[in-house]
Kinemage of the C-alpha trace (Angstrom):
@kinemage 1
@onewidth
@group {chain A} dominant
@subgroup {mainchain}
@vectorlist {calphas} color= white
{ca unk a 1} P 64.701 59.015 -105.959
{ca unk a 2} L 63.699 55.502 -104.498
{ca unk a 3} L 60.275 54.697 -103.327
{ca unk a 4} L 61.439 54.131 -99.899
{ca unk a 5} L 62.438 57.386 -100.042
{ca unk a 6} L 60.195 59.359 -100.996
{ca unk a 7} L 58.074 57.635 -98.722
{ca unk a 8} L 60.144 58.749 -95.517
{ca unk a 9} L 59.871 62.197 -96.799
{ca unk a 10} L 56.227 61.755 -96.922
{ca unk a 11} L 56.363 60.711 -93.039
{ca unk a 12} L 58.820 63.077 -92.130
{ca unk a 13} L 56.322 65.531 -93.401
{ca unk a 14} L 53.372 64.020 -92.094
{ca unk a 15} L 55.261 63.820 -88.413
{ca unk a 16} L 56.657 67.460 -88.935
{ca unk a 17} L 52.999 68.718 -89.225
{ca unk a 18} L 51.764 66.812 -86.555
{ca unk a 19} L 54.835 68.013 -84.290
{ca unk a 20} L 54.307 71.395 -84.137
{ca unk a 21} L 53.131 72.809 -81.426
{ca unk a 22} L 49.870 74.361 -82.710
{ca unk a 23} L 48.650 70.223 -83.966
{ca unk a 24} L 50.168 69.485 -80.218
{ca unk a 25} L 48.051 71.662 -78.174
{ca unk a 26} L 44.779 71.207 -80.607
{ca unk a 27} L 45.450 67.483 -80.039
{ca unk a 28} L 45.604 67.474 -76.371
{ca unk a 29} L 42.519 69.852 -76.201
{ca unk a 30} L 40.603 67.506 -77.748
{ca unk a 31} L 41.633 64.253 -75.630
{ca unk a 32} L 40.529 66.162 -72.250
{ca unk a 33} L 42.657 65.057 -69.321
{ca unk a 34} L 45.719 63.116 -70.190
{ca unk a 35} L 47.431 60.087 -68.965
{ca unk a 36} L 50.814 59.323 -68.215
{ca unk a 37} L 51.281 57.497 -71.523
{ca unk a 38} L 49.812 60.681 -73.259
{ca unk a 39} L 52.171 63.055 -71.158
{ca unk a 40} L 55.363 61.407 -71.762
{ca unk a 41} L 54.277 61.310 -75.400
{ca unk a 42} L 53.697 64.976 -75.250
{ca unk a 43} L 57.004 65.793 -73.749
{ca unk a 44} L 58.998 63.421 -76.239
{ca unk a 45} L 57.330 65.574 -79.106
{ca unk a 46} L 58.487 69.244 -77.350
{ca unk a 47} L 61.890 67.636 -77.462
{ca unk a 48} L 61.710 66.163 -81.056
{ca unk a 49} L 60.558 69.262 -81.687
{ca unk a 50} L 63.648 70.997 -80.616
{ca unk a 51} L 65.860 68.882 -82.229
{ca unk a 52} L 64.066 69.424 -85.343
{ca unk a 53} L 64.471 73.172 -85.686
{ca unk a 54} L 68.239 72.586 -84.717
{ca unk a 55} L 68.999 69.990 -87.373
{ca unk a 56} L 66.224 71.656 -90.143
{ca unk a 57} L 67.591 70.519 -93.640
{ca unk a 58} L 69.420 67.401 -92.346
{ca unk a 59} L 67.933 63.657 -92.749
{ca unk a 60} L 66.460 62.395 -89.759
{ca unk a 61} L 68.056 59.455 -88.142
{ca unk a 62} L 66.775 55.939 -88.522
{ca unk a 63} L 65.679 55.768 -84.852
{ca unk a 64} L 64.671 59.262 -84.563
{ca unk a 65} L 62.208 58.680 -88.335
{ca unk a 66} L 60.590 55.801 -86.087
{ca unk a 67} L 59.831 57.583 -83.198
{ca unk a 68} L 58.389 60.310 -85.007
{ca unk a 69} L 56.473 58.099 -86.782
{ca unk a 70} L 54.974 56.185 -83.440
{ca unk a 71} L 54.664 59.850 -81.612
{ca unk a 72} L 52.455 60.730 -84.528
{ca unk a 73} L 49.821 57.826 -84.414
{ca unk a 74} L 49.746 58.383 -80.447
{ca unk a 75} L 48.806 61.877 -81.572
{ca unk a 76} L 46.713 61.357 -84.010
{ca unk a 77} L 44.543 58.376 -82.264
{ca unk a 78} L 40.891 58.819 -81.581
{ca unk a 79} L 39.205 60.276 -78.494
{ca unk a 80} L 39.051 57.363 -76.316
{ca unk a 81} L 35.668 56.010 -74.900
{ca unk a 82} L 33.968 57.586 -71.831
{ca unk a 83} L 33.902 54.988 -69.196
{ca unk a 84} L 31.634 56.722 -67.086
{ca unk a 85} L 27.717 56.960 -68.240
{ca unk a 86} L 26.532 61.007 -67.656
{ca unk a 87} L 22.717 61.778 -66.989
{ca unk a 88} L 22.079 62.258 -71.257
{ca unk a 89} L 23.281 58.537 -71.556
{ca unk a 90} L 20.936 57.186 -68.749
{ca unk a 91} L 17.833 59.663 -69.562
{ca unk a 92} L 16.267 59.835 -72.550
{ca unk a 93} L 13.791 62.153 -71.605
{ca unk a 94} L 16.525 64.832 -70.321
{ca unk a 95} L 17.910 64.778 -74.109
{ca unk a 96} L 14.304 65.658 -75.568
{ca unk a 97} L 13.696 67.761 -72.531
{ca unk a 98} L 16.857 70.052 -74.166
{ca unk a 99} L 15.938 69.650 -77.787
{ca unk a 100} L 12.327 71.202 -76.852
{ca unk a 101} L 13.757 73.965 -74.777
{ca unk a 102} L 15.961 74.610 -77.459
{ca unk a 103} L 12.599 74.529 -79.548
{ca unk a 104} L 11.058 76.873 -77.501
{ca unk a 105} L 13.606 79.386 -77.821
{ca unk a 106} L 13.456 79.725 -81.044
{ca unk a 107} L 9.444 79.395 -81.645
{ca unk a 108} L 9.087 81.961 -78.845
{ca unk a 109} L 6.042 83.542 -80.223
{ca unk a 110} L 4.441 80.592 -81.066
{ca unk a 111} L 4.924 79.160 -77.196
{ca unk a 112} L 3.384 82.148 -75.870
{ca unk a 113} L 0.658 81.965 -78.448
{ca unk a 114} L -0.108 77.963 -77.199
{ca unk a 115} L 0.297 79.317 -73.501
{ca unk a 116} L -2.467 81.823 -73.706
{ca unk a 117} L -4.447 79.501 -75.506
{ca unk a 118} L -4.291 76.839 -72.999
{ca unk a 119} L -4.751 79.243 -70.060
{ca unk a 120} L -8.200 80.919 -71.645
{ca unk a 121} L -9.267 77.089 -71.911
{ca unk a 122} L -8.400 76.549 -68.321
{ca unk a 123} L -9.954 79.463 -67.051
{ca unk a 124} L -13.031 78.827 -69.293
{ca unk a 125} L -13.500 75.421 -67.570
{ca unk a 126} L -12.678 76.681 -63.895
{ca unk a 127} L -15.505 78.822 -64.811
{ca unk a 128} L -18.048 76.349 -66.369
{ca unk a 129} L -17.393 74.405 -63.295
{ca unk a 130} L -18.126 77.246 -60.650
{ca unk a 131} L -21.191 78.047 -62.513
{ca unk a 132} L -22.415 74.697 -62.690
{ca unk a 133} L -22.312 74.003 -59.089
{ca unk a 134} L -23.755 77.162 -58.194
{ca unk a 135} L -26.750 76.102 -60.265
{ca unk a 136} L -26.769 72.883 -58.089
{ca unk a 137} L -26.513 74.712 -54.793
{ca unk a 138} L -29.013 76.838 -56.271
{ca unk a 139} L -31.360 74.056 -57.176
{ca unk a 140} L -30.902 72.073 -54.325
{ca unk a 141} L -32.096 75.036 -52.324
{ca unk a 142} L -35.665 75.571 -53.832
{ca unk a 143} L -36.351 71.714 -53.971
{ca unk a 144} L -35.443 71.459 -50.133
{ca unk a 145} L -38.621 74.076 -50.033
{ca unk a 146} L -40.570 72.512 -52.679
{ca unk a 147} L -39.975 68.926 -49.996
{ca unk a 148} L -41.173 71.394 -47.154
{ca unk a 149} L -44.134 72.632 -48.398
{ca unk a 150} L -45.187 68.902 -49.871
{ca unk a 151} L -44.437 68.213 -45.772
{ca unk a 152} L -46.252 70.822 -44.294
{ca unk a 153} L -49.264 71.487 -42.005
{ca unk a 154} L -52.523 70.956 -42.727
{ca unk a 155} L -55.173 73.689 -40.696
{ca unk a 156} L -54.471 76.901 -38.745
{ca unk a 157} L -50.910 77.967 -37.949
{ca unk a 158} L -49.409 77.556 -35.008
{ca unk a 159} L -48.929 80.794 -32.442
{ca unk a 160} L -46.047 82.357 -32.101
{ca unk a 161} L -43.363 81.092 -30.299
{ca unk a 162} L -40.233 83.084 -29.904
{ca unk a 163} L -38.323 80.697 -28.098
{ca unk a 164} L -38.965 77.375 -30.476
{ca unk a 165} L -40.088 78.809 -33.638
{ca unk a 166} L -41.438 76.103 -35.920
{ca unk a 167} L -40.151 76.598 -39.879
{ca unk a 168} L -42.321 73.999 -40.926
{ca unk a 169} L -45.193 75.844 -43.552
{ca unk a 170} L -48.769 75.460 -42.614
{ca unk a 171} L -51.713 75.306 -45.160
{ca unk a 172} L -55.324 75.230 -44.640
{ca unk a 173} L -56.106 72.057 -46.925
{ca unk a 174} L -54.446 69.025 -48.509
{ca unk a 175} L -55.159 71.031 -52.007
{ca unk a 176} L -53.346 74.183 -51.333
{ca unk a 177} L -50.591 72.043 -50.000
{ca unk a 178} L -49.740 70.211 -53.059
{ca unk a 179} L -50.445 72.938 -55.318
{ca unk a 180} L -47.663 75.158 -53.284
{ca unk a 181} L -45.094 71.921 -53.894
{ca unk a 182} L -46.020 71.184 -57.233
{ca unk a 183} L -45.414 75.340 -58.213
{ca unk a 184} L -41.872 75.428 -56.649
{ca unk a 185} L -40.930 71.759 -58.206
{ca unk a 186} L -41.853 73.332 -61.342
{ca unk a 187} L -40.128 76.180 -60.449
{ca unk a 188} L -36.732 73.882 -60.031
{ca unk a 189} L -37.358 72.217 -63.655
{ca unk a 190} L -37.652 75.421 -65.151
{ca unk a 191} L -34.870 77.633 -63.738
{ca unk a 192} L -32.534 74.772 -63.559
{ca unk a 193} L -32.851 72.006 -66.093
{ca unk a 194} L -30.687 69.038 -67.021
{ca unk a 195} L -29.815 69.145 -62.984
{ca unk a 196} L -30.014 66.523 -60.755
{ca unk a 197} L -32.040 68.563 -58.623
{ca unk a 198} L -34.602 69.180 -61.918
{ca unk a 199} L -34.550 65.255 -62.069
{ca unk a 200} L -35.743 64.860 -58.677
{ca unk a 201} L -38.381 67.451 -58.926
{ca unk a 202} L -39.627 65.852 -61.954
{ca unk a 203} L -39.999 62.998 -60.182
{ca unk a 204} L -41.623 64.419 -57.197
{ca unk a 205} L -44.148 66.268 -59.392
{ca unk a 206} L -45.140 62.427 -60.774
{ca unk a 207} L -45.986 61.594 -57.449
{ca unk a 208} L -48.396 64.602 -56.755
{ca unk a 209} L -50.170 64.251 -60.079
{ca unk a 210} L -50.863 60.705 -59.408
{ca unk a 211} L -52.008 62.147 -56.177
{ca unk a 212} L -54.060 64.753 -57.837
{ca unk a 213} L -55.501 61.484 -60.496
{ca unk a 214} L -54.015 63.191 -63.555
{ca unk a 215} L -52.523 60.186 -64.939
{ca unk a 216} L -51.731 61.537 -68.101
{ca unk a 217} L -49.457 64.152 -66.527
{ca unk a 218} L -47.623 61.189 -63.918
{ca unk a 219} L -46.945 59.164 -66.918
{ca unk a 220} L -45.421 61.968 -68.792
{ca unk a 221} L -43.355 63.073 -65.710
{ca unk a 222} L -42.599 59.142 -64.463
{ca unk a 223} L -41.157 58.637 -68.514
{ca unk a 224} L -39.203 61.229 -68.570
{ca unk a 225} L -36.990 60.602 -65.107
{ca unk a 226} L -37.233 56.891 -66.528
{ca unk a 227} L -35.247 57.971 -69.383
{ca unk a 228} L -32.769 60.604 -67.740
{ca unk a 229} L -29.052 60.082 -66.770
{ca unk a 230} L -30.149 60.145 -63.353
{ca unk a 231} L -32.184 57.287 -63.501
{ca unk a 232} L -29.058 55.304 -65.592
{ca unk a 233} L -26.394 56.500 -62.445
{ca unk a 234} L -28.977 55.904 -59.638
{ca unk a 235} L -30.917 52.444 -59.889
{ca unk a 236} L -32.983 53.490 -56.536
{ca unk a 237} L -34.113 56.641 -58.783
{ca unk a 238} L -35.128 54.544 -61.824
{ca unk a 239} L -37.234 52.157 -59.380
{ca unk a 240} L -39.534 55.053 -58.047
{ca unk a 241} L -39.914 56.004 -61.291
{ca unk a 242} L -40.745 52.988 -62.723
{ca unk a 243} L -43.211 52.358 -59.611
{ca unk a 244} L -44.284 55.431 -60.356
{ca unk a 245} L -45.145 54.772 -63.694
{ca unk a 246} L -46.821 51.116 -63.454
{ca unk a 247} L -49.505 53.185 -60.836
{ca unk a 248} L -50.213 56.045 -63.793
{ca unk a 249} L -50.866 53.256 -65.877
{ca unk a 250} L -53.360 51.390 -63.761
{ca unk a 251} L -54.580 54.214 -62.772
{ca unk a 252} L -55.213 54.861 -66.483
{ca unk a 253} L -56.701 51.420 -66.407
{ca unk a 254} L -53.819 50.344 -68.853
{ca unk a 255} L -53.200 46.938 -66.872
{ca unk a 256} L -51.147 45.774 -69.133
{ca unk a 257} L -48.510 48.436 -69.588
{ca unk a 258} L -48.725 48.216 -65.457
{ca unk a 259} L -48.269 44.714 -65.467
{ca unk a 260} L -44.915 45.069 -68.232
{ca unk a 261} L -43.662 47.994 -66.043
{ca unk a 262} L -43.373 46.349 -62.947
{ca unk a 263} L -41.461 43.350 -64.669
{ca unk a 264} L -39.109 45.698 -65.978
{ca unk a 265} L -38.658 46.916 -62.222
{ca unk a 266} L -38.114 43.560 -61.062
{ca unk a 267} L -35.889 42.285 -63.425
{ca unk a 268} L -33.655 45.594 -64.049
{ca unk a 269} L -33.145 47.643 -60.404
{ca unk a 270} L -30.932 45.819 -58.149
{ca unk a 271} L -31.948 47.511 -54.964
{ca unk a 272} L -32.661 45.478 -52.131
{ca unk a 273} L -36.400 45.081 -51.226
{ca unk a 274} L -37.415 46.781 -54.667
{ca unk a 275} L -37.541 42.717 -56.663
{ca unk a 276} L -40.232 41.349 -54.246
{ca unk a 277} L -42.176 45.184 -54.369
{ca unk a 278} L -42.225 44.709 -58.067
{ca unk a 279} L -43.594 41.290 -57.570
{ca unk a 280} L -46.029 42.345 -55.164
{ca unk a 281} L -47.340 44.509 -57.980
{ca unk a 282} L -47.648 42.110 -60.424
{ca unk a 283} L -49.947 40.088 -58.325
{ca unk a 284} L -52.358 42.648 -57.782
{ca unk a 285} L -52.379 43.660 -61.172
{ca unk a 286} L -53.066 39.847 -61.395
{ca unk a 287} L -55.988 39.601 -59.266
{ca unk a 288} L -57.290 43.002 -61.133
{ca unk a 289} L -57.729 41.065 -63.866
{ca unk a 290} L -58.404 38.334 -62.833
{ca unk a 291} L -56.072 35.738 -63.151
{ca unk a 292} L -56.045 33.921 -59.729
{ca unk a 293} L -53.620 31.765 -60.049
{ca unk a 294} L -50.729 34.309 -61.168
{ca unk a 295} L -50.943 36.233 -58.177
{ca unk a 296} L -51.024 32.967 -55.655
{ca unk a 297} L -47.916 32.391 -57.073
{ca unk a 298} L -46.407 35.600 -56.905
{ca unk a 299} L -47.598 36.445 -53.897
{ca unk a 300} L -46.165 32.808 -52.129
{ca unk a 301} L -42.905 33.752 -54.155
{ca unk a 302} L -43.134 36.965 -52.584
{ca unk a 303} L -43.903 35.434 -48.791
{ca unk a 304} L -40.760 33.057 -49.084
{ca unk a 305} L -38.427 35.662 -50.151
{ca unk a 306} L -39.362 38.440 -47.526
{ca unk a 307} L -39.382 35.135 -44.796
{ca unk a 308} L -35.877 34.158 -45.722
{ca unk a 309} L -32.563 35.393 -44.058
{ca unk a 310} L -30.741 38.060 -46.139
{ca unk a 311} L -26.890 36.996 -45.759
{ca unk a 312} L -25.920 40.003 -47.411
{ca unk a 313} L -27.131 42.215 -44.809
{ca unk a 314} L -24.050 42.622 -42.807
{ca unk a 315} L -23.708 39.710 -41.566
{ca unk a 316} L -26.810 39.599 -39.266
{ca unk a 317} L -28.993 37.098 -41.148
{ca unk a 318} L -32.006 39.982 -41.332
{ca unk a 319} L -35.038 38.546 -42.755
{ca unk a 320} L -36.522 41.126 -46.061
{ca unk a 321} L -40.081 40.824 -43.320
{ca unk a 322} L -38.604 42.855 -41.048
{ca unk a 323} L -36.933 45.438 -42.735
{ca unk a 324} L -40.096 46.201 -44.684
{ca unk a 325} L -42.728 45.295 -42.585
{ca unk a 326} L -45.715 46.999 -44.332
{ca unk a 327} L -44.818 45.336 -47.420
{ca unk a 328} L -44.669 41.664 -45.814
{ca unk a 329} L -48.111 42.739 -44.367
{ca unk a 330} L -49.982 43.455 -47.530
{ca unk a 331} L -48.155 40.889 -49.257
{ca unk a 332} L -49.785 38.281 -46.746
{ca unk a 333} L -53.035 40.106 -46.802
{ca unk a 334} L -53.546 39.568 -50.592
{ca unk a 335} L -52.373 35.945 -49.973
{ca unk a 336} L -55.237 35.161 -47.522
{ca unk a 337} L -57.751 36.901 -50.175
{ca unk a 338} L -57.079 33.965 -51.927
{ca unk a 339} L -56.056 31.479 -49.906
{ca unk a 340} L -56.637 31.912 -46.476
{ca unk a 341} L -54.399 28.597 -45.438
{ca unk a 342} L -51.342 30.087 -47.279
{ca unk a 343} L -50.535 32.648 -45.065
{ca unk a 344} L -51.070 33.761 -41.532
{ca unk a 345} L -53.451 35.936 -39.778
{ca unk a 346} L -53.537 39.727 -40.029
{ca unk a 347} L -52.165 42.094 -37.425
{ca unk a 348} L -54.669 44.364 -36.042
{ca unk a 349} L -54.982 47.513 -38.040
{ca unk a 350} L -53.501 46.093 -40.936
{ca unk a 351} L -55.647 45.173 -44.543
{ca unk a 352} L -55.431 45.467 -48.295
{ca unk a 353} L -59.563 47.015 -48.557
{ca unk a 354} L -59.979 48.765 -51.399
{ca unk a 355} L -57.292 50.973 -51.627
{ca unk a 356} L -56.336 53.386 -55.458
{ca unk a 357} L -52.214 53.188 -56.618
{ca unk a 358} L -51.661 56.593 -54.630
{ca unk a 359} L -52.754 55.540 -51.445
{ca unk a 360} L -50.916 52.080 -51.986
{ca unk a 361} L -47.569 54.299 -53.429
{ca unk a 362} L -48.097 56.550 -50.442
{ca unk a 363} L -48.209 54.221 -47.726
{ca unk a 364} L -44.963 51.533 -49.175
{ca unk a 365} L -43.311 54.511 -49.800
{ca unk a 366} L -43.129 55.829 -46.131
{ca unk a 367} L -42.928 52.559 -44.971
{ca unk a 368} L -39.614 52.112 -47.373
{ca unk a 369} L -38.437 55.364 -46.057
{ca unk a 370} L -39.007 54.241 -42.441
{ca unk a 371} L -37.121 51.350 -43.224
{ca unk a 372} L -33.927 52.841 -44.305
{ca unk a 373} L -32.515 50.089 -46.586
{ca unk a 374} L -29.665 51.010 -48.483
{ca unk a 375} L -28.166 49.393 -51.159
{ca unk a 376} L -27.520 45.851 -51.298
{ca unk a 377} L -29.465 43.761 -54.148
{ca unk a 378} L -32.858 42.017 -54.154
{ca unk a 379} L -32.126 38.714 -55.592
């Protein structure tokens, strides 16, 4: 037998198998939806088909041979490209989205396992967080009494009055008064520490002992809201405590550590009014000691800056004098101390004297309060 012809048989074999109508149907399943071209090839291979079991045993044609062989590589061909991009082709994310669900599935136990885990965590932190501001409410509760009683009356309580009740506390002397704050801010450092609230107390209770002339304690209590968290977040904080702190330490009669302290406060808070307070400071410190011409100079330094217009301040060109008056007064009194042509004349009521570091803190202080400013630097 030639080669030619036993390579026909070969194709007549090859075209047989892919005739029938089992290879038909599995081929047309896997194409999807077919095309004219594929349909008209379909129905020439029904009728080839039919001619085939008719004539079984007998050669095949020339012509007939070739169209088997063509119907069988139209059969045969490979599934043609999609045309059309679907959502898996587009989306990444929906593809992994399936593998992990199909993850899931099978790692059931361990999903629920993870699920629990995470919702313990959750529920521990919900519950941290309730806790924690119920110790802040808490807190924030006795120091608004601690701040009462450090406000109260001083002498006999007032009568009754049913209509206009007064809450305000009443003690007999200045003593009992600040012993009844300094128990409850205690009582707020205690019961809640690490709170803001605590903080605050702590440095309230600095101010009462430098009231009371226990430096020792004020520096202790000024250090330690110096060095909180507070003190980092709030720069208004870390000035009254480093006030707070130069005063324990002339009180103390530790000039020098007062003197360092209030350079730290003017070269590290930027809170309006708080650079030329610091610098106020220094100057008496200066004069304490001595050295004359230091405080001239910080004091003048201290006179120009309060005397010129802040353009920060909204807009309205306010002058540092007149938002803190008291300080522009004692400022100008310690000026004319030593130079009476550098500054002008006193207003009535109004003079440095003799005065300790509590009465000076006292008095700035509520002048500072009175004056409301809020934020904005002191450059």
């Amino acid at each position: 037998m030639s080669d030619e012809k036993r390579e026909d048989d070969k194709t007549d074999e090859k075209v047989e198998d892919s005739a029938t109508p089992e290879a038909i149907a599995r081929r047309v399943a896997a194409l999807g939806e077919e095309d004219e071209a594929e349909k008209l090839a379909r129905e020439e291979e029904a009728k080839l088909a039919e001619r085939r079991a008719a004539r079984k045993g007998k050669k095949k044609a020339g012509l007939e041979a070739a169209a088997s062989k063509k119907l069988a590589k139209i059969g045969t061909r490979a599934e043609p490209k999609r045309t059309v991009a679907v959502a898996a082709d587009a989306d990444p994310l929906i593809e992994r989205t399936a593998k992990l669900s199909e993850w899931a599935k099978k790692n059931q136990k361990t999903v629920q396992l993870v699920g629990a885990a995470i919702a313990v965590v959750l529920l521990g932190i919900a519950g941290m967080l309730y806790y924690q501001n119920k110790q802040e409410t808490e807190a924030s509760v006795l120091l608004a009494k601690a701040v009462a009683d450090e406000r109260a009356h001083i002498g006999e309580p007032p009568k009754d009055d049913e209509e206009n009740p007064d809450p305000t506390p009443t003690f007999k002397t200045f003593d009992a008064r600040r012993d009844a704050a300094l128990e409850k801010y205690r009582q707020v450092e205690q019961k809640f520490p690490k709170t803001g609230a605590a903080i605050l107390a702590r440095l309230a209770e600095g101010s009462l002992l430098l009231d009371k002339h226990d430096s020792a304690g004020a520096i202790a209590a000024y250090t330690d809201v110096k060095n909180s968290p507070l003190a980092a977040a709030d720069h208004e904080v870390k000035g009254r405590a480093l006030e707070g702190l130069g005063f324990a330490y002339e009180l103390d009669g530790k000039l020098d550590d007062a003197q360092k302290t209030y350079k730290e406060l003017e070269n590290t808070v930027d809170v309006r009014g708080f650079k030329e307070l610091a610098m106020y400071h220094q100057a008496r410190v200066a004069m304490v000691k001595g050295d004359k011409d230091k405080a001239k100079e910080l004091l003048v330094a201290v006179r120009d800056r309060l005397n010129k217009p802040d353009e920060s301040a909204g807009g309205s060109m306010v002058a540092p004098a007149q938002a803190f008056p008291y300080l522009s007064e004692m400022a100008g009194d310690r000026l004319r101390e030593l130079d009476p042509s550098a500054a002008p004349k006193a207003h009535p009521g109004v003079g440095g004297g003799a005065q300790n570091p509590a009465e000076i803190k006292r008095k700035i202080e509520e002048a500072m309060k009175k004056a409301a400013a809020g934020g904005g630097g002191g450059k």
